[in-house]
Backbone atoms as SQL, in Angstrom:
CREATE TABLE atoms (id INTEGER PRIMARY KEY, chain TEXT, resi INTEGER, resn TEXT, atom TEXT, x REAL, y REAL, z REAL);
INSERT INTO atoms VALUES
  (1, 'A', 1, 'UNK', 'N', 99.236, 100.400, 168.048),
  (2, 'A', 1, 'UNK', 'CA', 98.654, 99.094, 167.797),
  (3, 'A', 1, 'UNK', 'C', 97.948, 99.072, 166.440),
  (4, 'A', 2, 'UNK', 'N', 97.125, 100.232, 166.517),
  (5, 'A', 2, 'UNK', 'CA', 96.738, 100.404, 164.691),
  (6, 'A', 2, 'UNK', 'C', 97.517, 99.962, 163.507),
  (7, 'A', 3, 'UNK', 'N', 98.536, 101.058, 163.626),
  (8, 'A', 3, 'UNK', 'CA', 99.616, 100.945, 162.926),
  (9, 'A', 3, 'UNK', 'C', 100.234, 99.545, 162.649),
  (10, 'A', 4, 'UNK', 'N', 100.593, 98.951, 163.518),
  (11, 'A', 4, 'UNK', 'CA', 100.967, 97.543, 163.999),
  (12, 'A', 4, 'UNK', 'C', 100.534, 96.371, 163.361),
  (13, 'A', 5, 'UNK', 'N', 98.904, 97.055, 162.822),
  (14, 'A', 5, 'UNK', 'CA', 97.981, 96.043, 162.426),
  (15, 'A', 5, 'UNK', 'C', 97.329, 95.146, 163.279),
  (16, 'A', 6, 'UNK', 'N', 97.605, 95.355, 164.314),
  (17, 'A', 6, 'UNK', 'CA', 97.077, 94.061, 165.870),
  (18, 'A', 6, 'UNK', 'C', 95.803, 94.327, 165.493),
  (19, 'A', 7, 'UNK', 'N', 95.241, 93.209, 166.065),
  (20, 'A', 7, 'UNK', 'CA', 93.712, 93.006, 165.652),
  (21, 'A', 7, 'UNK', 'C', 93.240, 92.185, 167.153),
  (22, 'A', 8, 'UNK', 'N', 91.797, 92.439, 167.680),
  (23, 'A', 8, 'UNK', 'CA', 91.683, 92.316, 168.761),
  (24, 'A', 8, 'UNK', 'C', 90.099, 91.188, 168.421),
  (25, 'A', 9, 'UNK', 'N', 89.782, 90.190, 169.678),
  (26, 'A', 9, 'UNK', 'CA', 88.332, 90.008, 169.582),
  (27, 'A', 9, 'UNK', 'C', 87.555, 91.151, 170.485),
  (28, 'A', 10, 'UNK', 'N', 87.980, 91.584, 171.216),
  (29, 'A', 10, 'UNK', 'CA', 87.282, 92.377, 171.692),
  (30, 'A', 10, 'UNK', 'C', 87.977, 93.854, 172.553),
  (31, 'A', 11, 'UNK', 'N', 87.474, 95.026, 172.650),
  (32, 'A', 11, 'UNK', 'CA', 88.479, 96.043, 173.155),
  (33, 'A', 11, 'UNK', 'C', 87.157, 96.537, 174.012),
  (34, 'A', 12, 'UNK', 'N', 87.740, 97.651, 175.142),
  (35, 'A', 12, 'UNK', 'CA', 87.062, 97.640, 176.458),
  (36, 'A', 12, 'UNK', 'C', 87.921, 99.033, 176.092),
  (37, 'A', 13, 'UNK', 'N', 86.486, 100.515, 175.797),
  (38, 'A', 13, 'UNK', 'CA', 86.963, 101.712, 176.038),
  (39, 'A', 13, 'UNK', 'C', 86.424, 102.123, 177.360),
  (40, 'A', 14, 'UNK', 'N', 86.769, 102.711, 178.171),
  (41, 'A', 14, 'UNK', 'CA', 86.024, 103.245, 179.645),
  (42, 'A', 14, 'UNK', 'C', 87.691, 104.589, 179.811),
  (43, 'A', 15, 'UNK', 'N', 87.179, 105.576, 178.701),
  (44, 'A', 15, 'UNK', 'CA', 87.943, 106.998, 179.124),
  (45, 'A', 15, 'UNK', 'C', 87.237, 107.880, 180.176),
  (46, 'A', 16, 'UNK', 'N', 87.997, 108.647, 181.018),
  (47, 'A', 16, 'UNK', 'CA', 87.062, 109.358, 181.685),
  (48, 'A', 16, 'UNK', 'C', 86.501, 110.476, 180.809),
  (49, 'A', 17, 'UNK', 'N', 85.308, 110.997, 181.566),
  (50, 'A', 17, 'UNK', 'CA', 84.715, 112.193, 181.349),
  (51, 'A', 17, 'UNK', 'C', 85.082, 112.949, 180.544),
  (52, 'A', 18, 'UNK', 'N', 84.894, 112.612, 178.891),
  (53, 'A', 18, 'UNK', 'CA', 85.196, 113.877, 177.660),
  (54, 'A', 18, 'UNK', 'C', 84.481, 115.055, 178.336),
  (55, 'A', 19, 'UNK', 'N', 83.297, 115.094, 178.334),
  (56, 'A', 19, 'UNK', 'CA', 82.201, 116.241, 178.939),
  (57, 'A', 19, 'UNK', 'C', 81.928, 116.642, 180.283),
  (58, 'A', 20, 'UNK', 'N', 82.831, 117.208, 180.847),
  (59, 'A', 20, 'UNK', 'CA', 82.509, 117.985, 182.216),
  (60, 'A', 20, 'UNK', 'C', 81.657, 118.830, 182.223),
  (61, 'A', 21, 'UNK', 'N', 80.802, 119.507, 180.896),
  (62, 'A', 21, 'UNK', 'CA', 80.156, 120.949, 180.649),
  (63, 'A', 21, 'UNK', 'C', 79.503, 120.746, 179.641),
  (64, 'A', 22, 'UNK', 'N', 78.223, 121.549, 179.492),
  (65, 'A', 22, 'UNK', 'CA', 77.401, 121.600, 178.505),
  (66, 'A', 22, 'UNK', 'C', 78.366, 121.554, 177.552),
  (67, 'A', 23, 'UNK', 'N', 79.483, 123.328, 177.373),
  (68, 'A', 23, 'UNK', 'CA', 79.965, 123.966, 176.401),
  (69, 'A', 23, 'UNK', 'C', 80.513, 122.932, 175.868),
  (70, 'A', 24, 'UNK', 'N', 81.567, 121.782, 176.553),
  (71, 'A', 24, 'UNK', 'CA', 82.151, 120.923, 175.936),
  (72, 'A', 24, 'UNK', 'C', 81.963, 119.671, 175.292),
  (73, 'A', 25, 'UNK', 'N', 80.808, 119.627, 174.905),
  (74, 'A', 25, 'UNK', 'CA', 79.451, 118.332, 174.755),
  (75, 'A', 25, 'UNK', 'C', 80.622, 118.269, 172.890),
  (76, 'A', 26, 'UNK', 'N', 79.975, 119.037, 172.270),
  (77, 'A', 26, 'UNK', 'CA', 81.146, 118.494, 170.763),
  (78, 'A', 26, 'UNK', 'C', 82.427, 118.499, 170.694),
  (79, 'A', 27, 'UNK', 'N', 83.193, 119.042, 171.449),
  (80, 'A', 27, 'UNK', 'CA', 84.494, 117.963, 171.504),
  (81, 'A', 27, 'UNK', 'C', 84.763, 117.033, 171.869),
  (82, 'A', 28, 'UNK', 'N', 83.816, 116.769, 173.530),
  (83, 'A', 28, 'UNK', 'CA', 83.864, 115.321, 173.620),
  (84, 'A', 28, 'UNK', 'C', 83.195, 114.536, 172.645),
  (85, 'A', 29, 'UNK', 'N', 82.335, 114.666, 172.047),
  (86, 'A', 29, 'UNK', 'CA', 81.501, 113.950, 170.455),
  (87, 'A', 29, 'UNK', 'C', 82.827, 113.583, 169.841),
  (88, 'A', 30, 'UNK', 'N', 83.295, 114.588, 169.553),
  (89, 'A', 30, 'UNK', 'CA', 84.681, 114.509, 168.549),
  (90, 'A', 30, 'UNK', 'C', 85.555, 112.977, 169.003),
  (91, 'A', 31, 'UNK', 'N', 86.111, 113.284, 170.397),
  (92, 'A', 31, 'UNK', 'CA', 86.814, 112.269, 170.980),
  (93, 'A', 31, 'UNK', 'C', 86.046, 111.198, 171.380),
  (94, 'A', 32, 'UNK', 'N', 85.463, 111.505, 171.670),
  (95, 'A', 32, 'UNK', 'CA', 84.666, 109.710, 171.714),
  (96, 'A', 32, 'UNK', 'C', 84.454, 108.803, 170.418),
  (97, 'A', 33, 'UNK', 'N', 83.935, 110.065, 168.988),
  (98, 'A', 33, 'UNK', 'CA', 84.097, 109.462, 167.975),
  (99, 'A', 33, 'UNK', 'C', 85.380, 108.855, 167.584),
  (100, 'A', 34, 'UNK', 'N', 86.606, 109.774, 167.805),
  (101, 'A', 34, 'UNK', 'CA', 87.678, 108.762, 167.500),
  (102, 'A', 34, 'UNK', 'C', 88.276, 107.941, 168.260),
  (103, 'A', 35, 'UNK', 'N', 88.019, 107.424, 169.394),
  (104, 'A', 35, 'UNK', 'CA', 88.792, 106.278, 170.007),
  (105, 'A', 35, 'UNK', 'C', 87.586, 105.381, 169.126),
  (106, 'A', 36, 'UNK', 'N', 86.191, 105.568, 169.269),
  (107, 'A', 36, 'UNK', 'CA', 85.697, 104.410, 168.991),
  (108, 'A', 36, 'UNK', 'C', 86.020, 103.669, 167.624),
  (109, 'A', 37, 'UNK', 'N', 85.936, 105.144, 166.403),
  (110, 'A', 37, 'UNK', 'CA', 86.302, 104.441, 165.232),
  (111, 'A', 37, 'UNK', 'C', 88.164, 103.839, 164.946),
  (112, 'A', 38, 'UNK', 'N', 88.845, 104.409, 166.107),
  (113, 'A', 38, 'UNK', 'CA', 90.250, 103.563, 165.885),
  (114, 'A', 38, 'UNK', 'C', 90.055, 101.700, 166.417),
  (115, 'A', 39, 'UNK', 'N', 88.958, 101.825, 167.565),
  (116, 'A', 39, 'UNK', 'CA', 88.708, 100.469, 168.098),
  (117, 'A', 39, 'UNK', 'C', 88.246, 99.587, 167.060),
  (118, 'A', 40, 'UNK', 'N', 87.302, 100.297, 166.666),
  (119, 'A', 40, 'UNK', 'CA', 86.668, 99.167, 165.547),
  (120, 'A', 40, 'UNK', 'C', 87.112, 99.395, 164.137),
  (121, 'A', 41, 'UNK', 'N', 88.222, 99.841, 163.977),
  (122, 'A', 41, 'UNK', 'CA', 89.098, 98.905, 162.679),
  (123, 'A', 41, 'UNK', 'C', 90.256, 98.187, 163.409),
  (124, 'A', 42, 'UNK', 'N', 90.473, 98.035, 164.655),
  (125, 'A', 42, 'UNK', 'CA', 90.888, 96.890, 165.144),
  (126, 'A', 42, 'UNK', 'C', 90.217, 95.746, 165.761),
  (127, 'A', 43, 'UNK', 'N', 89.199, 95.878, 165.476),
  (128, 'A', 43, 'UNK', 'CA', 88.449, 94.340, 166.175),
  (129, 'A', 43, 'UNK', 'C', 87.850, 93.324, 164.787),
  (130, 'A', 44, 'UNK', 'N', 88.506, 92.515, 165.225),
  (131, 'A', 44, 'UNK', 'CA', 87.861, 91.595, 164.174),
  (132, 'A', 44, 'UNK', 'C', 86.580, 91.053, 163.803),
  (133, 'A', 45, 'UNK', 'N', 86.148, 90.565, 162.812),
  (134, 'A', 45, 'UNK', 'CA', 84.577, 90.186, 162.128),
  (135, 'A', 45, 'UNK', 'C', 84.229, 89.394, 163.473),
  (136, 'A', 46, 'UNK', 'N', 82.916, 90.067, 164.079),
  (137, 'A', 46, 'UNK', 'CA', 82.635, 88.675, 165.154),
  (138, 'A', 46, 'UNK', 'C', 82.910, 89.333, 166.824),
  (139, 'A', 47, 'UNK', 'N', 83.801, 90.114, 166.519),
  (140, 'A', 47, 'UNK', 'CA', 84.443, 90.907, 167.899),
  (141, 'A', 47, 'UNK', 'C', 83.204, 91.957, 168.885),
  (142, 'A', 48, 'UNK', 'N', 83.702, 91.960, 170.057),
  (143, 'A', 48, 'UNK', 'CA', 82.732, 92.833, 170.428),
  (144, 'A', 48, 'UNK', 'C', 83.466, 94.601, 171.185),
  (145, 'A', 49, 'UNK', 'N', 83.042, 95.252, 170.980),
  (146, 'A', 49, 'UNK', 'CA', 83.157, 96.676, 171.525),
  (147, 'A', 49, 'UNK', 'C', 83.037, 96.622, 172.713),
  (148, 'A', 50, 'UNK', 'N', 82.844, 97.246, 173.562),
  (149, 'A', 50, 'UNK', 'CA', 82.388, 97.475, 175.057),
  (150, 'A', 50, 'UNK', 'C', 83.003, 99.284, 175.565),
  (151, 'A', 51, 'UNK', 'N', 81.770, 99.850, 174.995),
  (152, 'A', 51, 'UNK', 'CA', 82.196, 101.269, 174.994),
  (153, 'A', 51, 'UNK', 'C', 81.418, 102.311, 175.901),
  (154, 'A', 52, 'UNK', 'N', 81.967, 103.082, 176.714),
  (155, 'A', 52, 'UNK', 'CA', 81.712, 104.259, 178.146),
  (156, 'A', 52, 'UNK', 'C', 81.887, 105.079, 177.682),
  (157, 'A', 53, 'UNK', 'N', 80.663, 106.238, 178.327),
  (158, 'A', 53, 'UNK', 'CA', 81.361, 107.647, 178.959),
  (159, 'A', 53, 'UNK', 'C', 80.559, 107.954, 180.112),
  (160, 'A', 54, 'UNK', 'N', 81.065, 108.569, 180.771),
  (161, 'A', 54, 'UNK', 'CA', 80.690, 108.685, 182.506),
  (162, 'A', 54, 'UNK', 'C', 80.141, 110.290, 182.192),
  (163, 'A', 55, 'UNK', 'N', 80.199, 110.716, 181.258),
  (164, 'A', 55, 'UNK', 'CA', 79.776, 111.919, 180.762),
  (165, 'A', 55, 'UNK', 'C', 78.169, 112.841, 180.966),
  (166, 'A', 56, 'UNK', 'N', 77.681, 112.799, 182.009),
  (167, 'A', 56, 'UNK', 'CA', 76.308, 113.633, 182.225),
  (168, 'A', 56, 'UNK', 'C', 75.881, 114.176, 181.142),
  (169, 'A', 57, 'UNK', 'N', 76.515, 114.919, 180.310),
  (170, 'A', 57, 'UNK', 'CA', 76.123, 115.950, 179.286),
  (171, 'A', 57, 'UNK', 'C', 76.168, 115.166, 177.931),
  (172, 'A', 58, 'UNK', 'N', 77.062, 113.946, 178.099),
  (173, 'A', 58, 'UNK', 'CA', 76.687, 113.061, 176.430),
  (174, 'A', 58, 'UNK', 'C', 75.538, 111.905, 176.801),
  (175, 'A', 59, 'UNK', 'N', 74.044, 112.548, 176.546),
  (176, 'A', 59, 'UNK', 'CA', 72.899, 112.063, 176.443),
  (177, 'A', 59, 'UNK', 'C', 73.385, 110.585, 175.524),
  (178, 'A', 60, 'UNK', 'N', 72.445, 109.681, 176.262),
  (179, 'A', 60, 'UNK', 'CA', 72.628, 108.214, 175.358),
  (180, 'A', 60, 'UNK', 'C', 72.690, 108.020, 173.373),
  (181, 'A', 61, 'UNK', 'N', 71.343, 108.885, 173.465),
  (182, 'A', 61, 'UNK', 'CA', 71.396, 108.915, 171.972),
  (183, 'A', 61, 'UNK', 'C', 72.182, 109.738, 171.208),
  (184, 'A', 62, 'UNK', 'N', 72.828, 110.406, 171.799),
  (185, 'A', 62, 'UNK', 'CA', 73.984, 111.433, 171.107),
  (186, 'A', 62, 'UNK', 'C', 75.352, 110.542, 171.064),
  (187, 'A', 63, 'UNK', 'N', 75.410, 109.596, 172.147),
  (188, 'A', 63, 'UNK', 'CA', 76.229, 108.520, 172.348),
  (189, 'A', 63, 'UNK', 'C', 76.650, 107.447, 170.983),
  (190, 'A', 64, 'UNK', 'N', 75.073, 106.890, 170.839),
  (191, 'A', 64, 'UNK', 'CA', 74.602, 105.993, 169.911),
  (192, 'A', 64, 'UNK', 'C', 74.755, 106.691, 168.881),
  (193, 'A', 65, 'UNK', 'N', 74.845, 107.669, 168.692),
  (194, 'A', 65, 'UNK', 'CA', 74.989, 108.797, 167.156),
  (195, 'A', 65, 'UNK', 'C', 75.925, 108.540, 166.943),
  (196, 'A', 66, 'UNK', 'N', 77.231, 109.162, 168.033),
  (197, 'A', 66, 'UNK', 'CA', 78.502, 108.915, 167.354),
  (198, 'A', 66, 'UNK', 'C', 79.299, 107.979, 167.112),
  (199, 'A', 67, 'UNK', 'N', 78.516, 106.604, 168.228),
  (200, 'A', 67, 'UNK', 'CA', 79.298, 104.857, 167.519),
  (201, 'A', 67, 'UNK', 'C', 78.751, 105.270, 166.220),
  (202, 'A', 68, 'UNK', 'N', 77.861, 105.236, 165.895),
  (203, 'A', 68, 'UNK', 'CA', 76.989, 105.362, 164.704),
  (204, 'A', 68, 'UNK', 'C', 78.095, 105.817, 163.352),
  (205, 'A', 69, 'UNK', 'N', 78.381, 106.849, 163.584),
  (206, 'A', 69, 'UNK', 'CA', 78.973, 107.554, 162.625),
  (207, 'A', 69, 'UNK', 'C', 80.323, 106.990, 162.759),
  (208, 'A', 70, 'UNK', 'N', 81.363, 106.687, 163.533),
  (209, 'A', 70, 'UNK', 'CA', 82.725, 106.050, 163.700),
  (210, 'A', 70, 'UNK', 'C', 82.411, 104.381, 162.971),
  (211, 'A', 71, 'UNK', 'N', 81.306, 104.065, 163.199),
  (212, 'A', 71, 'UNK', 'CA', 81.044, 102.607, 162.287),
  (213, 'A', 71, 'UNK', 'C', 81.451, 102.647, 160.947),
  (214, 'A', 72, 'UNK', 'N', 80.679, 103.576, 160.460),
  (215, 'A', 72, 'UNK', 'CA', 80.343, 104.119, 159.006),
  (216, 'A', 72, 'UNK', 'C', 81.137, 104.606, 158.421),
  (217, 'A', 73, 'UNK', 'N', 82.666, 105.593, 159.313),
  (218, 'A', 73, 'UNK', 'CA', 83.387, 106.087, 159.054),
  (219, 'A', 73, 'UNK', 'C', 84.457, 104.629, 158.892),
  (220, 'A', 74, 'UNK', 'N', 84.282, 103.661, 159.926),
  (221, 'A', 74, 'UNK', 'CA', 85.249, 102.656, 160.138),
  (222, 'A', 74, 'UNK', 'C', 85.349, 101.513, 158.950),
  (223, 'A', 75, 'UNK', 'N', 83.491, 101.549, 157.753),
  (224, 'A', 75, 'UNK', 'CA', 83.028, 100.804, 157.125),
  (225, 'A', 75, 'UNK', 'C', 82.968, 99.733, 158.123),
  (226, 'A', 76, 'UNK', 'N', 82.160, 99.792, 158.833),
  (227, 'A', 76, 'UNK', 'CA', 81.748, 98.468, 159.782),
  (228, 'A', 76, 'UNK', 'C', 80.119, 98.338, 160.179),
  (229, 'A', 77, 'UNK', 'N', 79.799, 97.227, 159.719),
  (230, 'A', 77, 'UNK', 'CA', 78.529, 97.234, 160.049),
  (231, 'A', 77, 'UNK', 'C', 78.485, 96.696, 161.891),
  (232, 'A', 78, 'UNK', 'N', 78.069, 97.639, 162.549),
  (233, 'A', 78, 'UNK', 'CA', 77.885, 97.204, 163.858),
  (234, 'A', 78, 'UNK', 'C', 76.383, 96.949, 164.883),
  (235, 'A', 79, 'UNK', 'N', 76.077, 95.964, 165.620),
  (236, 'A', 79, 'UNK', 'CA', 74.891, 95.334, 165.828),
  (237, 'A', 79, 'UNK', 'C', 74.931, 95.981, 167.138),
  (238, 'A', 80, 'UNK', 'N', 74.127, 96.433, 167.714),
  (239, 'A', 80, 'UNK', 'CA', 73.737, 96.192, 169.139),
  (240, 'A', 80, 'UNK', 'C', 73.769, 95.657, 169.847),
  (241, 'A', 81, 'UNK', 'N', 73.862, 94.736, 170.953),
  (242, 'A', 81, 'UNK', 'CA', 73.864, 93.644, 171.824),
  (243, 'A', 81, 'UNK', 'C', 73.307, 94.386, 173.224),
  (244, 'A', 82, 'UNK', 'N', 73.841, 95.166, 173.813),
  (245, 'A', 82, 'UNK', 'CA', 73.571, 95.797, 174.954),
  (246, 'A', 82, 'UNK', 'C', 73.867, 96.992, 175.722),
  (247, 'A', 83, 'UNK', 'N', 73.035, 97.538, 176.299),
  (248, 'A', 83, 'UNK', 'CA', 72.819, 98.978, 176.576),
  (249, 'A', 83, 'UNK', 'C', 73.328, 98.580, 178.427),
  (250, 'A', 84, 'UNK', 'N', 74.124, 99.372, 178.905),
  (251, 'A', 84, 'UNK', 'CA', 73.845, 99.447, 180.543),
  (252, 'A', 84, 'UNK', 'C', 74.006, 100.909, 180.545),
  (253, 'A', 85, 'UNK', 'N', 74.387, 100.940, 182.241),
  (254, 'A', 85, 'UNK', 'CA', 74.509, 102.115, 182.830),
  (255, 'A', 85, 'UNK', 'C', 75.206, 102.034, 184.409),
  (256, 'A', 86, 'UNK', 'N', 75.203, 102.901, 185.338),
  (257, 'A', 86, 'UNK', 'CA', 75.828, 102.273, 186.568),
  (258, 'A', 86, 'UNK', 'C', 75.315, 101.478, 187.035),
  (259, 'A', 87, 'UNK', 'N', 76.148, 100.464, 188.001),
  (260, 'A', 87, 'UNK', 'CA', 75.678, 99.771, 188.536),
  (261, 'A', 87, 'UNK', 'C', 75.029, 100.440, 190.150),
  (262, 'A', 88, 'UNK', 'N', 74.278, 99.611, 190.807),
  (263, 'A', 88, 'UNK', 'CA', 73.167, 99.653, 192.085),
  (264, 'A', 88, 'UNK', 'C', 74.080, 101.055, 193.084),
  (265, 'A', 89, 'UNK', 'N', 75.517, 100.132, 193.304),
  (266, 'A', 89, 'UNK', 'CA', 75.959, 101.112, 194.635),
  (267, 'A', 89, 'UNK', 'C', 76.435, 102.910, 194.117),
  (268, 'A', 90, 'UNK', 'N', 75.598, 103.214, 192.366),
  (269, 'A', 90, 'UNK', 'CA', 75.683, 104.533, 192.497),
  (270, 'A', 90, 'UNK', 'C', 74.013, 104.523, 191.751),
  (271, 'A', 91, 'UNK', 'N', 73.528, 105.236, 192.507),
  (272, 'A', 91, 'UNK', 'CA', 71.896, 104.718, 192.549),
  (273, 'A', 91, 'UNK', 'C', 71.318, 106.102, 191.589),
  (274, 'A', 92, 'UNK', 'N', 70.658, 105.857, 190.750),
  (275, 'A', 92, 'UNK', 'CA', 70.152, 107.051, 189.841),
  (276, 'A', 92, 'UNK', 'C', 69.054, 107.365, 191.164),
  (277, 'A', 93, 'UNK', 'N', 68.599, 108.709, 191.056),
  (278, 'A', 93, 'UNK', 'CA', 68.079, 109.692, 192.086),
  (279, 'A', 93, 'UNK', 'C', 66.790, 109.966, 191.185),
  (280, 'A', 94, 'UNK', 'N', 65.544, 109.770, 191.371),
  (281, 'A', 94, 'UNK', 'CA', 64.101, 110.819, 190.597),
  (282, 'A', 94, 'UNK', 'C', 64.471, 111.947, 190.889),
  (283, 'A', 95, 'UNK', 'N', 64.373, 112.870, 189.725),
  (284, 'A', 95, 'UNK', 'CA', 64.357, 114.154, 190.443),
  (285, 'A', 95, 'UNK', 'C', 66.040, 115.151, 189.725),
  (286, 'A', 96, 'UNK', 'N', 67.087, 114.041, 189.806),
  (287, 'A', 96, 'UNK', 'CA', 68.018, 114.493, 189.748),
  (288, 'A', 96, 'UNK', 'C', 69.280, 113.707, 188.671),
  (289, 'A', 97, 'UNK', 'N', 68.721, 114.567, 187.093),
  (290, 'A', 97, 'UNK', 'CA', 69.287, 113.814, 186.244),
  (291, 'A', 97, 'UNK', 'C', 70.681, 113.585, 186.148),
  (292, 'A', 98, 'UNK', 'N', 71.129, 114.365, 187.093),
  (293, 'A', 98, 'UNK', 'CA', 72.609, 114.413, 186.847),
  (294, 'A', 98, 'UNK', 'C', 73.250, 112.824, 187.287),
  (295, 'A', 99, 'UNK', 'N', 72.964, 112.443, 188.051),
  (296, 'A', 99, 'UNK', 'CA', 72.975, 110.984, 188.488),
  (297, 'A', 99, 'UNK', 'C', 73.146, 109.768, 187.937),
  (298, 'A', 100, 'UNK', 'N', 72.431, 109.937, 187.141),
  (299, 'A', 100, 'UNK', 'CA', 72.213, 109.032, 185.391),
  (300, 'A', 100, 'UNK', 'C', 73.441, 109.475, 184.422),
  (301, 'A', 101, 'UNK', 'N', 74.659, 109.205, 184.860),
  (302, 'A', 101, 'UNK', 'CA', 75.731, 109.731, 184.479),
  (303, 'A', 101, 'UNK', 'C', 76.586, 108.880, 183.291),
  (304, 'A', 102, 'UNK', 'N', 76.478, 107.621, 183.718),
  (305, 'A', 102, 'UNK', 'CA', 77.425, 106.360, 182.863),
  (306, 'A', 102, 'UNK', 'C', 76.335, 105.986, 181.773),
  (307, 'A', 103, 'UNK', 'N', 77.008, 105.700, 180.643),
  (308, 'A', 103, 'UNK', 'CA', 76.591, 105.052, 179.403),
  (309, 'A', 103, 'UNK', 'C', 77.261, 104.025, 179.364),
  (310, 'A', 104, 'UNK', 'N', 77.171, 103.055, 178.954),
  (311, 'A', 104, 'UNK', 'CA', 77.559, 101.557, 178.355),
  (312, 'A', 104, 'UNK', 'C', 77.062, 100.994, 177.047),
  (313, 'A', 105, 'UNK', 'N', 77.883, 100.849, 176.432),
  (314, 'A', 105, 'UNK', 'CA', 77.321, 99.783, 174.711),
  (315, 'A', 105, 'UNK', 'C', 78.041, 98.704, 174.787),
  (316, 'A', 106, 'UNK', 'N', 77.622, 98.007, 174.538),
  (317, 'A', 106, 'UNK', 'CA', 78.469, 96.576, 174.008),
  (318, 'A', 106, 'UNK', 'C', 77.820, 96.516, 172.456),
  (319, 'A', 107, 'UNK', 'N', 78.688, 96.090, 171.860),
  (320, 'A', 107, 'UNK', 'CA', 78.313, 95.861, 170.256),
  (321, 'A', 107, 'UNK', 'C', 79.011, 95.084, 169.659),
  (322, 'A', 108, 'UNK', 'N', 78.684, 94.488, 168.914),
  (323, 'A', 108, 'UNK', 'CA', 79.365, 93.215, 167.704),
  (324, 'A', 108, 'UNK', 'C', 79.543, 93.867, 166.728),
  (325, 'A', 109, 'UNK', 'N', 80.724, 93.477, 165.970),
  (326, 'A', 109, 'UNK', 'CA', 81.053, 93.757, 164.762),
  (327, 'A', 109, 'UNK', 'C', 80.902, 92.720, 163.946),
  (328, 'A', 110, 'UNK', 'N', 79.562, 93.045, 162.745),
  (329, 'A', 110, 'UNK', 'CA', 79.476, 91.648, 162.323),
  (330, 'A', 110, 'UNK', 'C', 80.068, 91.449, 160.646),
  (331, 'A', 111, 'UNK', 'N', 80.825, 92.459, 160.116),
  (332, 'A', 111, 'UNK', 'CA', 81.412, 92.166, 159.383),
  (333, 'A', 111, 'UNK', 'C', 82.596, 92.869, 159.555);
């Protein structure tokens, strides 16, 4: 589709689990960085992202690092809009971080 030139308003990544394991925390970095930066040189000015990992071991802000860097790599200035996480019927646990498993971004591409 890259190749193709197709251009999208909006793309919806939800890959499973790059990171099953501590050890494997920077390759999944790696791969998460590149689906995201192939997404966003296909979404158009205005478009929004909507990007996952179900990944325990890719902490949010390590998350936000690597849209971060696939932006920059993509030359795209990208905005924030919204942060989630799972929804209710998988219930984060006190006590037991592993639980707190899903990341969610939504983001605009505003140029």
């Amino acid at each position: 589709m890259e190749s193709a030139g197709e251009r999208f308003d909006t793309v919806v990544l939800d890959p499973p689990a790059f990171a099953k394991n501590r050890a494997s925390v920077a390759a999944a970095a790696r791969g998460y960085k590149e689906i995201n930066l192939r997404a966003l040189k296909m979404l158009n000015a205005g478009g929004h992202l909507v990007t996952c990992t179900c990944s325990y071991h890719m902490t949010e802000p390590l998350f936000l690092e690597v849209l971060a860097e696939a932006a920059r790599d993509a030359r795209r200035r990208v905005q924030l809009v919204e942060r989630r996480t799972q929804s209710h019927d998988h219930p984060v646990l006190l006590g037991v971080p592993e639980t707190l498993y899903l990341k969610c971004v939504v983001a605009r591409v505003i140029d």
